[in-house]
C-alpha positions in Angstrom: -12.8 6.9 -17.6 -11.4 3.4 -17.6 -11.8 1.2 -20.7 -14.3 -1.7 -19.8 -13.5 -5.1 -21.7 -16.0 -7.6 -22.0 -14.5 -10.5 -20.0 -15.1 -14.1 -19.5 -15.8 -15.2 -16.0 -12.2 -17.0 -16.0 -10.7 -13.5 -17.5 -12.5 -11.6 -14.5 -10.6 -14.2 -12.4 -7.6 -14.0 -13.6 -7.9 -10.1 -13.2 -8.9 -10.5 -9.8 -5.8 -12.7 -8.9 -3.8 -10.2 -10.8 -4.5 -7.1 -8.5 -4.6 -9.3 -5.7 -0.6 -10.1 -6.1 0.2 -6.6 -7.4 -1.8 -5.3 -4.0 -0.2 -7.6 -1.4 3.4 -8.8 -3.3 4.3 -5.8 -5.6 4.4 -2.1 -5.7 1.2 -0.6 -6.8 1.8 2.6 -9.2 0.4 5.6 -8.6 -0.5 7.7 -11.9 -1.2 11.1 -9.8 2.0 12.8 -7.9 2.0 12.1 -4.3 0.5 15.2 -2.6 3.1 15.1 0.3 6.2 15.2 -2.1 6.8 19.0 -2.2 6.3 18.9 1.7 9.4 19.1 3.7 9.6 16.5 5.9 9.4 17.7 9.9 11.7 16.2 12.8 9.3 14.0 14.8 10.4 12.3 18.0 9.9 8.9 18.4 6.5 8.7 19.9 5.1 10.8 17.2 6.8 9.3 14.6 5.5 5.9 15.6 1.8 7.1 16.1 2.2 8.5 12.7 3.3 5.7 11.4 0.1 4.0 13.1 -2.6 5.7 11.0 -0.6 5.6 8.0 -0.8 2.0 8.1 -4.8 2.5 9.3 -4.8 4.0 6.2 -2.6 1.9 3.8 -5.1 -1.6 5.3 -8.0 0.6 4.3 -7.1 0.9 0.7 -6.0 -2.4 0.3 -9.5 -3.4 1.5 -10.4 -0.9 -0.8 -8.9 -2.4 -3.6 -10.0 -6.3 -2.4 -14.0 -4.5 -2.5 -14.2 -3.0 -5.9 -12.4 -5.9 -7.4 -14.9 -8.1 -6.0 -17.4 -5.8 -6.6 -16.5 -5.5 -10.4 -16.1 -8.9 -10.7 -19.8 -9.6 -10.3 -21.4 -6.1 -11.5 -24.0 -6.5 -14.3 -23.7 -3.9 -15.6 -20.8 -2.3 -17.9 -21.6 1.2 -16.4 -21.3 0.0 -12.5 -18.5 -2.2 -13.2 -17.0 0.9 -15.1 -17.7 3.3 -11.8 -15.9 0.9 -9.6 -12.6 0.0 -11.9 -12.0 3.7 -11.9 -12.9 4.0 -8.2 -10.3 1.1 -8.2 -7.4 2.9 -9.8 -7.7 6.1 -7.8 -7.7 4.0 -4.8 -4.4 2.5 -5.6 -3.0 6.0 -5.6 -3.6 6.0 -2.4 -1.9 2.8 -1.5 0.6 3.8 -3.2 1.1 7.5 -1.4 0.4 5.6 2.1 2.7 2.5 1.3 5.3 5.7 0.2 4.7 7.4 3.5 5.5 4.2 5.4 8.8 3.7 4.3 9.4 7.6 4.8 8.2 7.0 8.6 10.9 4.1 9.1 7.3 1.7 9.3 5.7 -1.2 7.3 2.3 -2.4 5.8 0.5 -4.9 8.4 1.3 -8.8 8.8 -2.3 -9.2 8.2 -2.7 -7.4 4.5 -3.8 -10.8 3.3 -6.3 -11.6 5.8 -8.0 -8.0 5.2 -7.7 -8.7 1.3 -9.2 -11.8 1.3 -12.3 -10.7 3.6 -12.9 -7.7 1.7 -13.1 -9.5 -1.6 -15.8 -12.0 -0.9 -17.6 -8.8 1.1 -17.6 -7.0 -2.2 -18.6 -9.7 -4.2 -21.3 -10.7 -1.7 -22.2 -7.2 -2.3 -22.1 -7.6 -6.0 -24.2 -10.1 -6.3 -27.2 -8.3 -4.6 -27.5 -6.3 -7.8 -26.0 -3.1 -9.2 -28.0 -0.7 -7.0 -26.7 -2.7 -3.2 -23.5 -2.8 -5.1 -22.8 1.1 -5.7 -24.9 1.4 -1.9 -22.1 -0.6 -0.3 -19.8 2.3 -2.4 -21.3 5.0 -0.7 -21.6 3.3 2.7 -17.9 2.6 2.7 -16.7 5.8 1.3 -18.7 7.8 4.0 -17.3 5.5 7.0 -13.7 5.9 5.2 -14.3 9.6 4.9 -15.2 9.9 9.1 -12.4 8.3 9.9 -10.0 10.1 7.7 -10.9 13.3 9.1 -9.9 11.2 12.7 -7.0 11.3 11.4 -6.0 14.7 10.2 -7.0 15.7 13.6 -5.0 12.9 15.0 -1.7 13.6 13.3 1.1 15.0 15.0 0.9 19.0 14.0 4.2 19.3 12.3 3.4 16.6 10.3 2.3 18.1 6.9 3.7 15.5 4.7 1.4 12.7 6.0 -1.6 15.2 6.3 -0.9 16.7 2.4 -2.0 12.5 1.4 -4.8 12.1 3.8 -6.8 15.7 2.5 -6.5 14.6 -1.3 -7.7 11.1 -0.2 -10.4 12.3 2.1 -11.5 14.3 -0.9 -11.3 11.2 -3.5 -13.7 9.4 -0.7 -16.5 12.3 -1.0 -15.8 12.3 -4.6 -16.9 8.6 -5.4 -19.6 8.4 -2.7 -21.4 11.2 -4.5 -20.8 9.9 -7.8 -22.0 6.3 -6.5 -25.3 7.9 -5.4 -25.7 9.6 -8.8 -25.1 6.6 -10.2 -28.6 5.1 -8.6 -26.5 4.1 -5.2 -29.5 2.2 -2.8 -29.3 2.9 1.3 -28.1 0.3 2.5 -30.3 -1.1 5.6 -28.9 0.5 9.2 -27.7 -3.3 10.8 -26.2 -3.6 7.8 -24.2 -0.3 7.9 -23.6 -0.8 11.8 -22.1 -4.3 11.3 -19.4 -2.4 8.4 -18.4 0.0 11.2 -17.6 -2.4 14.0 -15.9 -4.5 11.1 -13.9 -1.0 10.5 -13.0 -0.8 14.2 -11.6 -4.0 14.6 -9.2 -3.5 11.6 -7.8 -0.1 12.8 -7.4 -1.5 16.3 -4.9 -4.3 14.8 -3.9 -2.2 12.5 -2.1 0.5 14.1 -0.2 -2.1 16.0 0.8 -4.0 12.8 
């Protein structure tokens, strides 16, 4: 479980701007193996390779928005246990970037232009969410995870079939997803109202459109 230190509002700042720059400028470490290394790699032609490489950078935007909400999130939480839940939520996500951001490169591709843009959004969303109180907060966890875990499951279906290097990442991550939305709930997670849960979706559908393009 990750260490929570009582922090100043300009030490939570600095944090934030911290894993904003390691997100978007540097090389996020994973701490867990990436699940596609043992995988052999399979000859794609180019129009699967490049589709591929499409939902792999779906899915590399979605945990750098991932990142930008629990930071946010954290930032505001109240209390040491919820702000606990999502710094550890946090770190598991940036395996993920890292494994996607991995899987990029391996696919000849790149992260989106726009990284910043989805960052920057998904930061003052999560703190928006924060600020509701700790029960919206760990509601907007589940909401997120369970819209993340649909469209994950897209994916493994959408995947080229010989491609069991990309699909190795996506079922650990799809897992990871189920994993914190359940422990969210547990956690005293509130629904979050259905407009509000509606608006997050189309939100989500714009960002994979532009996404898979670049």
């Amino acid at each position: 479980m990750t260490t929570v230190r009582h922090l100043s509002p300009l030490d939570r700042l600095l944090d934030s701007t911290q894993n904003a720059l390691i997100t978007l400028l540097g090389s996020p470490r994973a701490q867990r193996l990436n699940p596609g290394l043992d995988t052999p790699e399979a000859a794609l032609d180019t129009h699967e390779r490049q589709h591929a490489a499409g939902l792999m950078r779906i899915n590399h935007v979605g945990e750098v928005c991932a990142q930008a909400l629990y930071i946010g999130q954290a930032a505001v939480a109240r209390d040491p246990a919820t702000r606990a839940h999502l710094l550890h939520a946090a770190q598991e996500e940036t395996d993920h970037l890292a494994w996607c951001a991995d899987r990029l490169h391996e696919l000849g591709s790149r992260p989106s232009v726009f990284n910043p843009l989805w960052y920057a959004g998904s930061f003052a969303i999560g703190a928006a969410a924060g600020l509701r109180g700790d029960g919206w907060n760990l509601g907007f966890v589940v909401e997120t995870e369970r819209q993340v875990e649909a469209h994950l499951q897209e994916h493994l279906h959408s995947l080229p079939l010989t491609d069991a290097r990309s699909r190795a990442i996506l079922s650990v991550m799809k897992d990871d997803e189920v994993r914190h939305a359940d422990n969210a709930m547990a956690a005293g997670a509130r629904r979050l109202p259905r407009p509000v849960a509606m608006l997050m979706a189309g939100a989500s559908n714009v960002m994979k459109t532009v996404a898979y393009r670049g």
